[in-house]
Structures are given as structure tokens and as C-alpha cells.
N, C-alpha and C positions, 0 to 999 in steps of 0.2 A: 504494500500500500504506500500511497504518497506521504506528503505529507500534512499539518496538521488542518482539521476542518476548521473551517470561517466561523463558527458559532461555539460560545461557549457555554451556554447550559440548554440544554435539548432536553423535550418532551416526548417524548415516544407515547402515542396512543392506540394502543390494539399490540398484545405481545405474542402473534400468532409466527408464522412462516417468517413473512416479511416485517413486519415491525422489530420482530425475535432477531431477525439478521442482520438491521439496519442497526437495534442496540446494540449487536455483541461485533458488530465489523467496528462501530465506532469508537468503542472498547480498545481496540483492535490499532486505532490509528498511531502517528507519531505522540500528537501533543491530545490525547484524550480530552474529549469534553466533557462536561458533567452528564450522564444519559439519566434523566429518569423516565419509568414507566409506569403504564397505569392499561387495566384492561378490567373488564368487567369479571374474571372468571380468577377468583383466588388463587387456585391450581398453579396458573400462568405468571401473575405475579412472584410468587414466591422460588417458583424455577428460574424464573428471569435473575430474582436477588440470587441467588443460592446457586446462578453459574457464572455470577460478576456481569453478569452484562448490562444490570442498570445498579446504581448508588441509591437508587430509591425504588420502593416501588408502594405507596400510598393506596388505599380504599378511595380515598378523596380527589377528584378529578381535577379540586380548584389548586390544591396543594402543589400536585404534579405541573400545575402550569405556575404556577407562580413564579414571577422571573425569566421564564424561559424566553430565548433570545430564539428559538426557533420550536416550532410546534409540527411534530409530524404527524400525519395523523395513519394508521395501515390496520383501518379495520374494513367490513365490508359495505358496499359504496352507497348503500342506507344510510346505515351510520355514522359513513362517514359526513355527507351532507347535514347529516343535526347536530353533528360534532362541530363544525363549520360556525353554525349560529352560534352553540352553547361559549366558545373559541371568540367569539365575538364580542359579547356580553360580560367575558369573564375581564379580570383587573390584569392585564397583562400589559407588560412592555409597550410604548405606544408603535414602537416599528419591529415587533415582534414580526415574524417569518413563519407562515404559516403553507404547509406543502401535506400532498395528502400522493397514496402511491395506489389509490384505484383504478381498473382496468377500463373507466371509460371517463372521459375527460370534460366534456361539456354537463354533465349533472352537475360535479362538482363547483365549475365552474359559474355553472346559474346560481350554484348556494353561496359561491362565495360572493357575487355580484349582490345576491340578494338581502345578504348580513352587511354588505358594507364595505368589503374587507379584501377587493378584487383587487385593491393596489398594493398588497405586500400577500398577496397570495402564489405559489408557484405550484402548481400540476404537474406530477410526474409519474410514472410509470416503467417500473425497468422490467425489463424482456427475461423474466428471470422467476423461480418460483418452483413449486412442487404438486404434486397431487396430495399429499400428505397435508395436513394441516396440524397445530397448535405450535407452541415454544418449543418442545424437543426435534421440530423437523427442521426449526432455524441453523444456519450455517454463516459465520465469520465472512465466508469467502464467497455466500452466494452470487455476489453482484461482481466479481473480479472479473473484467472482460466485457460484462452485459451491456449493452444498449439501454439506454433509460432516457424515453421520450419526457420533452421537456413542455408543456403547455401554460403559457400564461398571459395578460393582458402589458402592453409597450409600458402605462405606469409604473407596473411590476418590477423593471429592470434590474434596479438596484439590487432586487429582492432574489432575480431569476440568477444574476450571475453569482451568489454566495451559495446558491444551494447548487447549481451546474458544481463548482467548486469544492461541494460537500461527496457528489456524487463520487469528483473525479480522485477523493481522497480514500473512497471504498473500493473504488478502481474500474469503475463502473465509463462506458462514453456517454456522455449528455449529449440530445438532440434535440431541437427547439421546430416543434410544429403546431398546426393550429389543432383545435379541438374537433371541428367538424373530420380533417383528416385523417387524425388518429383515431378514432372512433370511429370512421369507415373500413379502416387496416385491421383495426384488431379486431369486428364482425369475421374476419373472412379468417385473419391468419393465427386465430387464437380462439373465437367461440364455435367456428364451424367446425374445428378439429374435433373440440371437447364435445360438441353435439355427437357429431362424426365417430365418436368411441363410445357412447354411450349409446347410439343405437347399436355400433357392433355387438357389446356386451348383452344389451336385450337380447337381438336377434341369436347369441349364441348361450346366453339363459335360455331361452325359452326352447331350445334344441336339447336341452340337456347336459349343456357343456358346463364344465368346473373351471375355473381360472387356471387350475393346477395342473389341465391338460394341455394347455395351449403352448406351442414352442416359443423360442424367440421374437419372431416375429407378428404373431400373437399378443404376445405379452406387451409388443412397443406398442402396439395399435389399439390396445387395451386401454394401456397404463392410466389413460387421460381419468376416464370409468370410475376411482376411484377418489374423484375430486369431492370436493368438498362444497353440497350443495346450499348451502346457506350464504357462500360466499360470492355463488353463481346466479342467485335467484335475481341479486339486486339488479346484477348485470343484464338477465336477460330483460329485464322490467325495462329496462329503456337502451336498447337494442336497437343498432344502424338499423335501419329498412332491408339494405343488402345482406342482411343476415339470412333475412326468408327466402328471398332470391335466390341465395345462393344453396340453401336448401334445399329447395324444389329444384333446382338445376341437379344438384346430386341426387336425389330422390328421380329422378330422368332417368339419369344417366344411367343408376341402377336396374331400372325397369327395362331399359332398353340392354344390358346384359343379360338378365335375365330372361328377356323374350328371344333373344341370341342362345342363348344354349339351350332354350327347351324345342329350338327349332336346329341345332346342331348349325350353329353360323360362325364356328372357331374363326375364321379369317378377319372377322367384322373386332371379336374382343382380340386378338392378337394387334389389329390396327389399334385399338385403342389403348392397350397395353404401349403399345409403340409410340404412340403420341407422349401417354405420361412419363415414359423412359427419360423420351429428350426434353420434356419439360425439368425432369430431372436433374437432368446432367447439364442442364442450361446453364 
């Protein structure tokens, strides 16, 4: 990791995967900052104290923020919008720094527009993450390398270039796009997948298939299956348009395999085998 983060007492809100990893990487840096944490589920707190990765970790959500020069916020994109308000309201720092790591960018962004607080707000989201959820599945190192979209409004600047900074000190690259964008991108290349495993899984529940029979390959196309549907419910709740679209385009695509092999048309799915090959290797 680089070296030291632009803020010096950080709040961490939500101590699942990602809040778990963003506390215990920043832990982790040269010149540590203060982390504390705060999560509604006790469990979490007390794992978080008891493996160093926050100096505090409070029942009290006003406690946790008090002072804090930067508010993060990595729980699921509900809550994190009424975190937003309550963040707003509270007695905080007047140019506190306030960034949330939800996987779709424009809610957030209306909440924060809508408490007040869209000009020291910055949106991000790193390309990084697990099917696994709570504090034990967090990792130091998860964001080392990761891409982490950057979303915020031009007043923000101040704000946007200390957290790019914070990113760049977990080792994470900061990218700066708009919110309509990135919540076009991640419909297709992040919730169509996880839809996309999760009918696999059905369709091969409902066959009588075990998890435990499935090879390699199986397993990768699985894996997504095992997500954690509380955290996905927010997301599908306000969902690109091109999510559906693009469902029903694969929902096609499948029916037209299917109508190909029950009529023995190998040459038709070997072309399209062939198509996604080079898409592949593009």
C-alpha cells in the first residue's frame, strides 16, 4: 500500500465485506487513521474491535461520527440513503466527507442532493467484493489493484480528490464517471451475471442437482448463487431499464438453443459458441 490517507478520523458505517475491508486495509496503511465502526448487528462490531481493524466500535451511531473528518458509509443501498439524511442532521464536522460504496450511484446520489449535502458528498464503488457476506469474509487486500468508480457533483471536488486519494492509498484505481453511466454498466456487467447464476442454480435445483456435484466450471458459474440477498434486493429496487432488456435478450437467446437441439441444429449453437469465443478473447 501507499502511503498515508488524506483523513484523519474515519467512520466506517456497515462492518460487512466491504466496510470490514475498507476498516482493516486502512489499518493497514502507512500513517493509520483513527477507523471507527458502527453496524447495527453486535456480532460485527465486536469482531471488527477484537481483529484491530477499528479503535472503536460504539452501539451509538452519533458517537461513531463525532469528529469524523470522513464518513463512509458500506451498508446496503437502502440504508445507505437514510444513513445519508440521519449523516446530515447529525453534529458533524462542517466539511466532513461523506462517500458511500453502493453498487448503484444515482439513489445515493438523489439522497444526498436531497439532505443537503451533494457538495462534500463523493460516490464510489470498487469493482471488488464476494458472495460471502458479514466481517469475517472482509480482507486487508481486497481492493489492491481494483477499479473503484468514482461519482460525484463538480462542487464536490475538493471532496472527490481526498477520497480518489484514500482509494489510491488501499491500492485500489479511482475512476470519475457520471451516475447515469455507471448504473447503466453495472445493470449488465454485475447484476445480469448475478441474475444469470441464480437462474443457473434454480434450473439445476430443480433437476436435482447438489452444489457438491458440479465440476469446476460449475462451480465458477455458480459461485455468484450464493450472494447475499438482502444486499441485492435494494439494488434490484431501482434497477437500469437495460437490466430487463438484457434479460429477455438472454432468456432468447436460451430458447433459441434450446429449440436448436431439440430439433438437432449443432451447426446453429456451435456458431454461437463461436461468436462468444471471440467475444472472449477480444
Amino acid at each position: 500500500m501507499s502511503d498515508a490517507a488524506p483523513f484523519q478520523r474515519i467512520a466506517v458505517l456497515g462492518l460487512g465485506v466491504m466496510g470490514g475491508s475498507i476498516a482493516r486495509a486502512l489499518t493497514g496503511t502507512a500513517a493509520a487513521p483513527e477507523v471507527r465502526g458502527w453496524s447495527h448487528d453486535t456480532e460485527e462490531r465486536r469482531a471488527a474491535l477484537y481483529a484491530g481493524a477499528v479503535t472503536a466500535a460504539p452501539e451509538d451511531l452519533k458517537e461513531v461520527l463525532q469528529d469524523a473528518d470522513l464518513v463512509a458509509i458500506a451498508t446496503p443501498l437502502k440504508a445507505a440513503c437514510r444513513l445519508i439524511a440521519d449523516i446530515a442532521a447529525a453534529d458533524l464536522t462542517r466539511d466532513a466527507t461523506i462517500m458511500d460504496v453502493s453498487g448503484l450511484k444515482a439513489p445515493v446520489a438523489r439522497a444526498a442532493a436531497e439532505a443537503g449535502v451533494a457538495g462534500r458528498f463523493v460516490g464510489a464503488h470498487p469493482m471488488a467484493g464476494s458472495e460471502a457476506s458479514g466481517f469475517p469474509a472482509s480482507r486487508a487486500d481486497l481492493f489492491e489493484g481494483a477499479l473503484v468508480w468514482i461519482v460525484a457533483e463538480p462542487e464536490a471536488s475538493a471532496h472527490t480528490q481526498k477520497v480518489e486519494a484514500l482509494w489510491r492509498s488501499m491500492g485500489a484505481r479511482p475512476v470519475q464517471t457520471s451516475a447515469e453511466t455507471h448504473d447503466r454498466l453495472m445493470s449488465l456487467v454485475s447484476h445480469l451475471p448475478q441474475l444469470a447464476a441464480n437462474g443457473l442454480a434454480a434450473a439445476l435445483d430443480g433437476e436435482g442437482i447438489r452444489a457438491g456435484d458440479l465440476g469446476p466450471g460449475g462451480r465458477d458459474m455458480t459461485r455468484l448463487a450464493a450472494s447475499n440477498p438482502e444486499v441485492w434486493a435494494g439494488l434490484f429496487e431501482g434497477a437500469h431499464p437495460d437490466l430487463v432488456r438484457a434479460l429477455r435478450a438472454m432468456a432468447g437467446t436460451l430458447q433459441d438453443v434450446a429449440d436448436e437441439l431439440e430439433r438437432g441444429d449443432v451447426e446453429a449453437i456451435a456458431a454461437l459458441m463461436q461468436r462468444t469465443r471471440s467475444w472472449s478473447d477480444a
